[in-house]
C-alpha positions in Angstrom: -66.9 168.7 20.8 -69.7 169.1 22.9 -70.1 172.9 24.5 -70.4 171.1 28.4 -67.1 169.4 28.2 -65.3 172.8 27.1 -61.4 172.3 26.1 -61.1 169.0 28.3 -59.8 165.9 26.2 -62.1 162.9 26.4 -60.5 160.1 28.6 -59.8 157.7 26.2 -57.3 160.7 24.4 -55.7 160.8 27.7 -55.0 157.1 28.1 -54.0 156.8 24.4 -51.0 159.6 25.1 -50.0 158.1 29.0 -49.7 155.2 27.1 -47.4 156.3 24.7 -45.2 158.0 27.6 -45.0 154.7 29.2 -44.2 152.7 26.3 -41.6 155.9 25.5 -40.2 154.8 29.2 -40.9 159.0 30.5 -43.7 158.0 32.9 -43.9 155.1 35.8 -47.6 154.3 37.1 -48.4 152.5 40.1 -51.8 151.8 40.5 -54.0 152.0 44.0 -56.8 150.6 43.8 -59.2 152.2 40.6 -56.4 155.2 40.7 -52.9 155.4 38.8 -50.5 157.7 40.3 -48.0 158.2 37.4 -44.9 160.4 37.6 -41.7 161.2 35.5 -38.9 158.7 34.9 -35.9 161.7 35.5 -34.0 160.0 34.0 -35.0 158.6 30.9 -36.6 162.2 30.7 -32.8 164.2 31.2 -31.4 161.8 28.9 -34.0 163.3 26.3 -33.7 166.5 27.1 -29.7 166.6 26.6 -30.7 165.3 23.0 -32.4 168.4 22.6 -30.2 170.6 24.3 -27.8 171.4 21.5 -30.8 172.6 19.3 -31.8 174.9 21.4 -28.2 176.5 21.4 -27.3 176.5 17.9 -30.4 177.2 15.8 -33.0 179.4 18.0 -33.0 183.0 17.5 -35.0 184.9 19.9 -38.2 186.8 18.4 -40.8 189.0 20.0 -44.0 190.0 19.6 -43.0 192.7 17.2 -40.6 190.8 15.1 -37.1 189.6 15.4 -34.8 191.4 18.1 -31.5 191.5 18.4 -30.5 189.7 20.9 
């Protein structure tokens, strides 16, 4: 990584994942001119997230900085 470019990912990185989002069917892009606006598919994205939704319920016990609580 060169020190100028920081933490930024290199564009190609970036159009290799927006890729994969489209393909996924989370992310529409319409393209203006040289620009693509992209934003979220709702609800290809909800349906995903109610998959996950039970996970977080059943098998997630909260833990702190200090260690496990008990809550």
């Amino acid at each position: 990584m060169r020190p100028d470019r920081g933490l930024r990912p290199h564009r190609p990185t970036i159009s290799h994942h927006l890729k994969i989002l489209r393909t996924a069917g989370l992310i529409d892009g319409e393209r203006r001119g040289t620009w693509v606006y992209y934003r979220i598919v709702g609800e290809t994205v909800n349906k995903l997230g109610a998959l996950f939704t039970p996970l977080t319920e059943t098998q997630l016990t909260p833990v702190s900085a200090y260690g496990p609580t008990d809550a």
